[in-house]
PDB file as gemmi writes it, atoms N, CA and C in Angstrom:
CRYST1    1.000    1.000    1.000  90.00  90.00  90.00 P 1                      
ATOM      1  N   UNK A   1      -5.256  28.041  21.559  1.00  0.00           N  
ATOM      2  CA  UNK A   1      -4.465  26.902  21.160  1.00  0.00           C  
ATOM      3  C   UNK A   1      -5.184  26.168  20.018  1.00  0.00           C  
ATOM      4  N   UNK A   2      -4.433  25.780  19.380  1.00  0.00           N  
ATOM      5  CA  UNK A   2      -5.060  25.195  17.691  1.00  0.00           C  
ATOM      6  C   UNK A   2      -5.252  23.585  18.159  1.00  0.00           C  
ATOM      7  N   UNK A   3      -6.471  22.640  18.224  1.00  0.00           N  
ATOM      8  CA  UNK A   3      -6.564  21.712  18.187  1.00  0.00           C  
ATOM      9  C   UNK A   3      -6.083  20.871  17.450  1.00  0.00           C  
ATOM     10  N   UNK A   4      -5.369  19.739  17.743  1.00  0.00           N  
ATOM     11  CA  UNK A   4      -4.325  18.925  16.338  1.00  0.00           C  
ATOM     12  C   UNK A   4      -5.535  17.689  16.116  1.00  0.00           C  
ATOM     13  N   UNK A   5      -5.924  17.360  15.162  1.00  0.00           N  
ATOM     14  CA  UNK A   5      -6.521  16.351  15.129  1.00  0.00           C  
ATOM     15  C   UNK A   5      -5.893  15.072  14.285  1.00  0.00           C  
ATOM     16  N   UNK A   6      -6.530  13.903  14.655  1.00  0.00           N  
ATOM     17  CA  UNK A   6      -5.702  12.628  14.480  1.00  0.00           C  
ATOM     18  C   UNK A   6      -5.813  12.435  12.985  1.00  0.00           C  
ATOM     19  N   UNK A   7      -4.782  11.787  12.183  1.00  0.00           N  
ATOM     20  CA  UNK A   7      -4.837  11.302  10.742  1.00  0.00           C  
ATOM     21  C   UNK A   7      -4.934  10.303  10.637  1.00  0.00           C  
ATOM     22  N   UNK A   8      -5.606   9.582   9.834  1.00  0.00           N  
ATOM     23  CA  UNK A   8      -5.487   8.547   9.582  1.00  0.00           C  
ATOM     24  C   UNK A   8      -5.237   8.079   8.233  1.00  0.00           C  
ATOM     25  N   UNK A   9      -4.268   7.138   7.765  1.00  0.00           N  
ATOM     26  CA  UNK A   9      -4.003   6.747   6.335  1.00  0.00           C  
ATOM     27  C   UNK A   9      -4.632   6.024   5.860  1.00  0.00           C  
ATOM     28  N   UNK A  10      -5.538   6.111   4.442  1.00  0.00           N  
ATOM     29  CA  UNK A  10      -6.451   5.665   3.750  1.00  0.00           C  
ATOM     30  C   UNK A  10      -6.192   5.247   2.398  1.00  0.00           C  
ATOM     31  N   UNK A  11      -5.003   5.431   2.204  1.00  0.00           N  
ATOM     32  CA  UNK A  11      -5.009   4.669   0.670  1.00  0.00           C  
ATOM     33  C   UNK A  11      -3.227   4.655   0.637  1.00  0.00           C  
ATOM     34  N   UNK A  12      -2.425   3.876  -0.075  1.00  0.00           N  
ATOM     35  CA  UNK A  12      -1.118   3.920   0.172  1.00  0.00           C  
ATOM     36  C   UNK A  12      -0.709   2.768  -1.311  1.00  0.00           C  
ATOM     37  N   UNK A  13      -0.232   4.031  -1.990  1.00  0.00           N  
ATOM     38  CA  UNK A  13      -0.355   3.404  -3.738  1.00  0.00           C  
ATOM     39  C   UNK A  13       0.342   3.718  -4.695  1.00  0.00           C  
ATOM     40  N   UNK A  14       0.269   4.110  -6.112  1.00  0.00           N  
ATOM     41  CA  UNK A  14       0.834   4.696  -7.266  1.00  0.00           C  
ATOM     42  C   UNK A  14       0.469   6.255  -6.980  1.00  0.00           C  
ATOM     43  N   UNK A  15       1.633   6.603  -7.613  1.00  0.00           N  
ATOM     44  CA  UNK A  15       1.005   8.570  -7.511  1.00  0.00           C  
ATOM     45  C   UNK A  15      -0.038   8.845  -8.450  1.00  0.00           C  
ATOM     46  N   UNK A  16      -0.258   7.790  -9.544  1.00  0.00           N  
ATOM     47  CA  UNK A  16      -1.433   8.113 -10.453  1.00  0.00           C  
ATOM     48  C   UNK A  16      -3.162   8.045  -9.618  1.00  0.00           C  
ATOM     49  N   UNK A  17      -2.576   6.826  -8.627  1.00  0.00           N  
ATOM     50  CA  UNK A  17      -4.106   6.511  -8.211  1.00  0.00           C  
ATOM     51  C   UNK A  17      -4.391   7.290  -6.836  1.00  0.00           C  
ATOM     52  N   UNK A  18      -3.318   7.626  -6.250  1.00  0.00           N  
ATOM     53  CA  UNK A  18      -3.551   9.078  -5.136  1.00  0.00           C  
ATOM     54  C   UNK A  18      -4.215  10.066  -5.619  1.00  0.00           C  
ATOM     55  N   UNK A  19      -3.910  10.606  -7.041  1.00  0.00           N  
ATOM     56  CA  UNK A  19      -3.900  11.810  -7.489  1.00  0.00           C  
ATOM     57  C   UNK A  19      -5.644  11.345  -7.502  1.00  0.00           C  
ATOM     58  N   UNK A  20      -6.037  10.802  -8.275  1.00  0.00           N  
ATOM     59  CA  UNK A  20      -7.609  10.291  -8.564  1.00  0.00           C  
ATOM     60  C   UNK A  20      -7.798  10.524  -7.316  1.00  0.00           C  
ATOM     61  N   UNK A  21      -8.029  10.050  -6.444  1.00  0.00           N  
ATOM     62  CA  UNK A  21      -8.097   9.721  -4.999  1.00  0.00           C  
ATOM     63  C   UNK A  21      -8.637  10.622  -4.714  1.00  0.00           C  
ATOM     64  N   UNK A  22      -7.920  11.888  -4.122  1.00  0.00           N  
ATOM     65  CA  UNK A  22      -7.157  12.422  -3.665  1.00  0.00           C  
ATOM     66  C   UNK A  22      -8.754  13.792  -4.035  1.00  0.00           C  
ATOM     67  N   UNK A  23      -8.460  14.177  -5.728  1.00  0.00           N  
ATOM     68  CA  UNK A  23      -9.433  14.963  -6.082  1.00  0.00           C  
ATOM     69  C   UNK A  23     -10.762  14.502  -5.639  1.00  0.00           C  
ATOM     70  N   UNK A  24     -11.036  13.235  -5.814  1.00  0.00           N  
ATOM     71  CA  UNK A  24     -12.390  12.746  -5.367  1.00  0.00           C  
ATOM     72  C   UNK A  24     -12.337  12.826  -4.300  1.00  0.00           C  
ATOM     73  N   UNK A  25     -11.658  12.656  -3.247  1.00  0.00           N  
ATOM     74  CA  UNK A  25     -12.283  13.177  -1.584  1.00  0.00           C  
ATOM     75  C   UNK A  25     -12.471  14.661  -1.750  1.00  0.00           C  
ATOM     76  N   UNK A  26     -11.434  15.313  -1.981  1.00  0.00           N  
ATOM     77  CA  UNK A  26     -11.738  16.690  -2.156  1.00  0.00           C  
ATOM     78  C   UNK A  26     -13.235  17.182  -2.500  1.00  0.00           C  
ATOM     79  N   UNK A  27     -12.900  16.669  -3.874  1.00  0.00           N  
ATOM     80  CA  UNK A  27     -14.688  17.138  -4.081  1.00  0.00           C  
ATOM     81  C   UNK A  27     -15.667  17.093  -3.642  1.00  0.00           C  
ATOM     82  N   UNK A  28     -16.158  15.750  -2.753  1.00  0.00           N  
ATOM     83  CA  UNK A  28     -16.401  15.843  -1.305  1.00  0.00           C  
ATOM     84  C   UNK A  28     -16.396  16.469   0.079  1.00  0.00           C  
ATOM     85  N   UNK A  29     -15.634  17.144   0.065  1.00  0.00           N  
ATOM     86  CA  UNK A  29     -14.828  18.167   0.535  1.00  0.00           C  
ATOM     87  C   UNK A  29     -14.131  17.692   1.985  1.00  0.00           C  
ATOM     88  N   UNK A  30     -13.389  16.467   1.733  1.00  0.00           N  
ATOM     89  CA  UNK A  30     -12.956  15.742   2.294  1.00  0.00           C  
ATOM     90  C   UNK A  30     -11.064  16.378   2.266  1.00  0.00           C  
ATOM     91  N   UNK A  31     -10.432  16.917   3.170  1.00  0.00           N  
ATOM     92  CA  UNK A  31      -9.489  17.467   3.586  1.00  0.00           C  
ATOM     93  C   UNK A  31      -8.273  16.131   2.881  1.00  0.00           C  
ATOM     94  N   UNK A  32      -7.432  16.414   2.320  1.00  0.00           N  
ATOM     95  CA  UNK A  32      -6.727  14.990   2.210  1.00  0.00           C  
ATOM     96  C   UNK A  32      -5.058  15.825   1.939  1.00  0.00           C  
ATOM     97  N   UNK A  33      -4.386  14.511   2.835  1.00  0.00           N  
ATOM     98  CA  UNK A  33      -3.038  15.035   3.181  1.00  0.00           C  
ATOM     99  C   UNK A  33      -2.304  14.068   2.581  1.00  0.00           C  
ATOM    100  N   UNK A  34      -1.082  14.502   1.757  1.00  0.00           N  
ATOM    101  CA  UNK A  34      -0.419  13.756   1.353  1.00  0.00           C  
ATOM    102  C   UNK A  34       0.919  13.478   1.549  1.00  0.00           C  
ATOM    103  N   UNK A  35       1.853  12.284   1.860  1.00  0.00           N  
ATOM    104  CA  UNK A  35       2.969  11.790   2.351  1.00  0.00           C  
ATOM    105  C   UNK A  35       3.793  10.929   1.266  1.00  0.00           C  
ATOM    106  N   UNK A  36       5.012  11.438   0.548  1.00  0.00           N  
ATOM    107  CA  UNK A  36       5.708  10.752  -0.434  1.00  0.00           C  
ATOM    108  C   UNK A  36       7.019  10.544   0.213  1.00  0.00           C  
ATOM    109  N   UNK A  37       7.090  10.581   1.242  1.00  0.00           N  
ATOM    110  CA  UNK A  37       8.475  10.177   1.793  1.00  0.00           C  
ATOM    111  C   UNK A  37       8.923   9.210   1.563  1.00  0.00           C  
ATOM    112  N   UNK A  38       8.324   7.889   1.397  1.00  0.00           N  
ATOM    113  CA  UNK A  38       8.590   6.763   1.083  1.00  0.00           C  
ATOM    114  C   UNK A  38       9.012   5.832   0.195  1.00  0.00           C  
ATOM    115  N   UNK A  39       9.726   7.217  -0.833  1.00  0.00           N  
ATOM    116  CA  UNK A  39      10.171   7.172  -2.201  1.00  0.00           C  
ATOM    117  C   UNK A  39      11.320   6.648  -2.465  1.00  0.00           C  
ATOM    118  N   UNK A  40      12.667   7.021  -1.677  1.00  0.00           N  
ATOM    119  CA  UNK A  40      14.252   6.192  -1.522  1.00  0.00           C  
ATOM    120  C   UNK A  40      14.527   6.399   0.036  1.00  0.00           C  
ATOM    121  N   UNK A  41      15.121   5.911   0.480  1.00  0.00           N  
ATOM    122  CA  UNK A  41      15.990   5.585   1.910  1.00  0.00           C  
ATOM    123  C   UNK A  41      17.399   5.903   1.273  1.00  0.00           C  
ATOM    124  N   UNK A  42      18.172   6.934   2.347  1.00  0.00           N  
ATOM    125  CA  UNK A  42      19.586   6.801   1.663  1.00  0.00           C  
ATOM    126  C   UNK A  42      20.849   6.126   2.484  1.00  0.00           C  
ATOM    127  N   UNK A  43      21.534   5.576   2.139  1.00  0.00           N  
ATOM    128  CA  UNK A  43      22.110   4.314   3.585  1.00  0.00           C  
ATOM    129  C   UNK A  43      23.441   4.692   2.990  1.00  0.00           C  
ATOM    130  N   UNK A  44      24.409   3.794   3.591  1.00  0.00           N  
ATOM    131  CA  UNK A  44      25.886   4.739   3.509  1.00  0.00           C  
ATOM    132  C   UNK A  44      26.591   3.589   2.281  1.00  0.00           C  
ATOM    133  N   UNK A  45      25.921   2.699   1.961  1.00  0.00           N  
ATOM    134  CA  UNK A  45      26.161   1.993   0.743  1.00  0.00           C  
ATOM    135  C   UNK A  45      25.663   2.603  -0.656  1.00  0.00           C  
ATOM    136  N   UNK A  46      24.380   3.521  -0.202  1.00  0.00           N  
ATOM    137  CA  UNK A  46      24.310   4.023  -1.917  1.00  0.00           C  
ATOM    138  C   UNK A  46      22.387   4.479  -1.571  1.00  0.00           C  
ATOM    139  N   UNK A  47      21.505   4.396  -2.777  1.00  0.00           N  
ATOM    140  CA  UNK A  47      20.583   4.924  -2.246  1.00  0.00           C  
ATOM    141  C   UNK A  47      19.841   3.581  -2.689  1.00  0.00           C  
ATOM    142  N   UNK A  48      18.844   3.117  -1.274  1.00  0.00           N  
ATOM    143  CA  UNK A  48      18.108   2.095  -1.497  1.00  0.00           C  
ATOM    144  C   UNK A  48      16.387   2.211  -1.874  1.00  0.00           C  
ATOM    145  N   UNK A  49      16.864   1.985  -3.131  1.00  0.00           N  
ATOM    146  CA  UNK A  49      14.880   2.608  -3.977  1.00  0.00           C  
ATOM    147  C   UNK A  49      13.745   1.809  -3.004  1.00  0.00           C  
ATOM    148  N   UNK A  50      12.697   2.242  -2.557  1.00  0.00           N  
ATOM    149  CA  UNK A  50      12.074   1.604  -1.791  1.00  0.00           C  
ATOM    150  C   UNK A  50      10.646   1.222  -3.153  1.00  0.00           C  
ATOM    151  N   UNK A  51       9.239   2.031  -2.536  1.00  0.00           N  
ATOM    152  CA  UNK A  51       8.422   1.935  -3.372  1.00  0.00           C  
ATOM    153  C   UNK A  51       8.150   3.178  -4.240  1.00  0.00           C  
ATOM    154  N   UNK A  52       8.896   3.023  -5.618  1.00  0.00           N  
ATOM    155  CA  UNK A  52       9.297   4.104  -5.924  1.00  0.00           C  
ATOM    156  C   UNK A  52       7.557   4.488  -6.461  1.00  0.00           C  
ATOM    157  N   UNK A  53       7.733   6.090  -6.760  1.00  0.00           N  
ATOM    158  CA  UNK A  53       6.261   6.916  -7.234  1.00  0.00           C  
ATOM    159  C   UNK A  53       4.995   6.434  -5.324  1.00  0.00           C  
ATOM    160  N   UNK A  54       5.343   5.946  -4.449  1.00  0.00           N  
ATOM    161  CA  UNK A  54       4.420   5.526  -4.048  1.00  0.00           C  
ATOM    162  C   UNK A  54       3.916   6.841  -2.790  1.00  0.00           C  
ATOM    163  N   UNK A  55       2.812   6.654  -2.730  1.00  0.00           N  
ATOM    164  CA  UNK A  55       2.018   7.857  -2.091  1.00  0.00           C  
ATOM    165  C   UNK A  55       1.224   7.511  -1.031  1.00  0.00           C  
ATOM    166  N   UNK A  56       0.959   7.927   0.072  1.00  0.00           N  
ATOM    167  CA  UNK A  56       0.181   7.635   1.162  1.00  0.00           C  
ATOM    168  C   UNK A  56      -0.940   8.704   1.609  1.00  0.00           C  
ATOM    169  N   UNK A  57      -2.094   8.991   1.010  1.00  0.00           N  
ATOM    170  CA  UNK A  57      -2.720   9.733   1.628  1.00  0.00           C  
ATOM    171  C   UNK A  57      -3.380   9.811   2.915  1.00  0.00           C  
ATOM    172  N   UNK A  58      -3.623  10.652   3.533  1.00  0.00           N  
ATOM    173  CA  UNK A  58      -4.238  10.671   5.236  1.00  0.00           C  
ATOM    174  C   UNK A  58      -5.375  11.287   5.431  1.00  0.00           C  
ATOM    175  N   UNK A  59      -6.412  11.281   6.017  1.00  0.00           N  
ATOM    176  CA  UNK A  59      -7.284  11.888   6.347  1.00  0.00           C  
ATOM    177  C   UNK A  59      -7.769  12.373   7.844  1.00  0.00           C  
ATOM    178  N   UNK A  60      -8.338  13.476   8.278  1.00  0.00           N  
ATOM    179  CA  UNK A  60      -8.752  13.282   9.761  1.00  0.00           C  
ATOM    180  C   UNK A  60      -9.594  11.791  10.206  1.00  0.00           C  
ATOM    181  N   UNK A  61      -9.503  11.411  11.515  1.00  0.00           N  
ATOM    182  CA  UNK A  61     -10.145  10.784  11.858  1.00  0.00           C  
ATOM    183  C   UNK A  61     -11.828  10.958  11.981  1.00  0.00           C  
ATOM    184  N   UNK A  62     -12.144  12.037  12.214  1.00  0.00           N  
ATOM    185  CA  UNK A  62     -13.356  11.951  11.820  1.00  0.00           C  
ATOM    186  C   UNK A  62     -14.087  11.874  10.549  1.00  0.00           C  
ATOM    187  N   UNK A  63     -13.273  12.314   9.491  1.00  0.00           N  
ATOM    188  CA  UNK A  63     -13.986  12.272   8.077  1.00  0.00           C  
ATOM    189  C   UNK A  63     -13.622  10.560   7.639  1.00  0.00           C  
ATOM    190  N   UNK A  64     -12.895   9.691   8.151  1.00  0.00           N  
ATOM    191  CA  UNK A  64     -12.443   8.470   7.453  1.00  0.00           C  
ATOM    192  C   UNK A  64     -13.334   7.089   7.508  1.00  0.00           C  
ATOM    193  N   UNK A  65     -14.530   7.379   7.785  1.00  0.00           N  
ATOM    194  CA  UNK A  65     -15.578   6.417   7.631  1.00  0.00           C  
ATOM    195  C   UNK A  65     -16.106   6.808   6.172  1.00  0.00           C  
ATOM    196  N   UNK A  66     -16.283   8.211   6.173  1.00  0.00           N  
ATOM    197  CA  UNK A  66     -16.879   9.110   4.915  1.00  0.00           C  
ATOM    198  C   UNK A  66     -16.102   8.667   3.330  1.00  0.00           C  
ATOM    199  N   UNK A  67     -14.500   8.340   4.041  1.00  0.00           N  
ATOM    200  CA  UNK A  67     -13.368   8.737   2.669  1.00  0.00           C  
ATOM    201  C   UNK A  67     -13.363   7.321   2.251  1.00  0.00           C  
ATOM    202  N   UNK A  68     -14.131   6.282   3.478  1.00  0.00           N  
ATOM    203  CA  UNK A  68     -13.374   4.914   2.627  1.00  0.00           C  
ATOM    204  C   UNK A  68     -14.621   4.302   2.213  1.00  0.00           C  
ATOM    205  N   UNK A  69     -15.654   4.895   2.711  1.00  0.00           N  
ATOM    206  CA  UNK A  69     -17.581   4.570   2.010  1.00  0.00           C  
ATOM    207  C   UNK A  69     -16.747   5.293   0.059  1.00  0.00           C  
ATOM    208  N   UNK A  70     -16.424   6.865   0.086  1.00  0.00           N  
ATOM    209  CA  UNK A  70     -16.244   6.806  -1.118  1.00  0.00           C  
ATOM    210  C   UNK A  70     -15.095   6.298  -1.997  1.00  0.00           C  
ATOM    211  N   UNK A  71     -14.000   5.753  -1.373  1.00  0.00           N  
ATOM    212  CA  UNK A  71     -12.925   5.180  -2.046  1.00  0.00           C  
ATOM    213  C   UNK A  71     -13.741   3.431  -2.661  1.00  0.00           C  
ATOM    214  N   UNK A  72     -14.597   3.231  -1.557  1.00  0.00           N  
ATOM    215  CA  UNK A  72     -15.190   2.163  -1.637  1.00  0.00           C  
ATOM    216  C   UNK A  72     -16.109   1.923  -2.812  1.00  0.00           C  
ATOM    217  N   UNK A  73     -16.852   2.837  -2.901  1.00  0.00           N  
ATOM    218  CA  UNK A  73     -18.289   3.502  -4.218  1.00  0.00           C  
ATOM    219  C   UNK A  73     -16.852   3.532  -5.436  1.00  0.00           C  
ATOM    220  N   UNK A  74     -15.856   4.302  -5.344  1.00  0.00           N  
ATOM    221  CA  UNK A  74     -14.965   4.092  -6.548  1.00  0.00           C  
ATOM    222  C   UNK A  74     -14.155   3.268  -7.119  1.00  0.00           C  
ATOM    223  N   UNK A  75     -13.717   1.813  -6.566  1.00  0.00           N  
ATOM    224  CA  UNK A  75     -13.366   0.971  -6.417  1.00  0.00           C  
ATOM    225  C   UNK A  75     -14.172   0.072  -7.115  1.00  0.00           C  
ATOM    226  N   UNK A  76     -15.080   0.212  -6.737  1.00  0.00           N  
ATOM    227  CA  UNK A  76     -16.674  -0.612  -7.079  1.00  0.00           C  
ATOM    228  C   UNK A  76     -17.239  -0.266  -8.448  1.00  0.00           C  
ATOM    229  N   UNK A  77     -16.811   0.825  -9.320  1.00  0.00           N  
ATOM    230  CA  UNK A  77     -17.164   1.496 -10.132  1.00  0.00           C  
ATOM    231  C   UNK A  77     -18.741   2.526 -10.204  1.00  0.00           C  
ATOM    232  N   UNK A  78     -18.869   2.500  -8.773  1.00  0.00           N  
ATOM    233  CA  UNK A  78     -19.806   3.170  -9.414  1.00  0.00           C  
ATOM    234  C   UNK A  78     -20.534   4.719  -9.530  1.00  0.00           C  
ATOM    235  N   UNK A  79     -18.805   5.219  -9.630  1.00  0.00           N  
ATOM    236  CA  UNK A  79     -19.078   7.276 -10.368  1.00  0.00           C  
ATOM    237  C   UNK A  79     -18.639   6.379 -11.819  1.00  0.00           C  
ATOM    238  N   UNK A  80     -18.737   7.443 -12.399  1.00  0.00           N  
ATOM    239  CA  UNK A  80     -18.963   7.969 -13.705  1.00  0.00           C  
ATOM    240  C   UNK A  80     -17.591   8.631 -14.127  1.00  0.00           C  
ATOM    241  N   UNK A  81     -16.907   8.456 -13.788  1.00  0.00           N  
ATOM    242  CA  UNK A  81     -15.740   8.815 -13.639  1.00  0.00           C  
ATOM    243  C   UNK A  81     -14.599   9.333 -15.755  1.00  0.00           C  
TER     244      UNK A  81                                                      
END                                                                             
């Protein structure tokens, strides 16, 4: 049986600043999952734009002390980016 492990969401933004994100956990080699559902809602009046381009990335629960020390270091400026 395949163990499911828990996600947790760590950044929830522009698709420009996921994408950054996103590679920098990676490179880390930080697993990162991404969720754009949250793009339109469609209702029986027409389609209601929510937060459009917006992105939610997730991480396991165990790596998310790791992902927000480095979202934190990047935030802060200090890669080289």
């Amino acid at each position: 049986m395949i163990e499911q492990k828990k996600r947790i969401a760590i950044h929830n933004g522009s698709k420009n600043e996921a994408l950054i994100l996103k590679v920098l956990l990676e490179s880390f080699s930080i697993q990162v999952f991404e969720d754009s559902s949250l793009m339109s809602v469609f209702n029986p009046w027409g389609i209601s734009i929510g937060n459009l381009n917006s992105v939610k990335l997730w991480v396991n629960e165990d790596v998310y002390a790791k992902a927000k020390e480095i979202i934190s270091d990047y935030k802060a400026d200090e890669y080289n980016l």
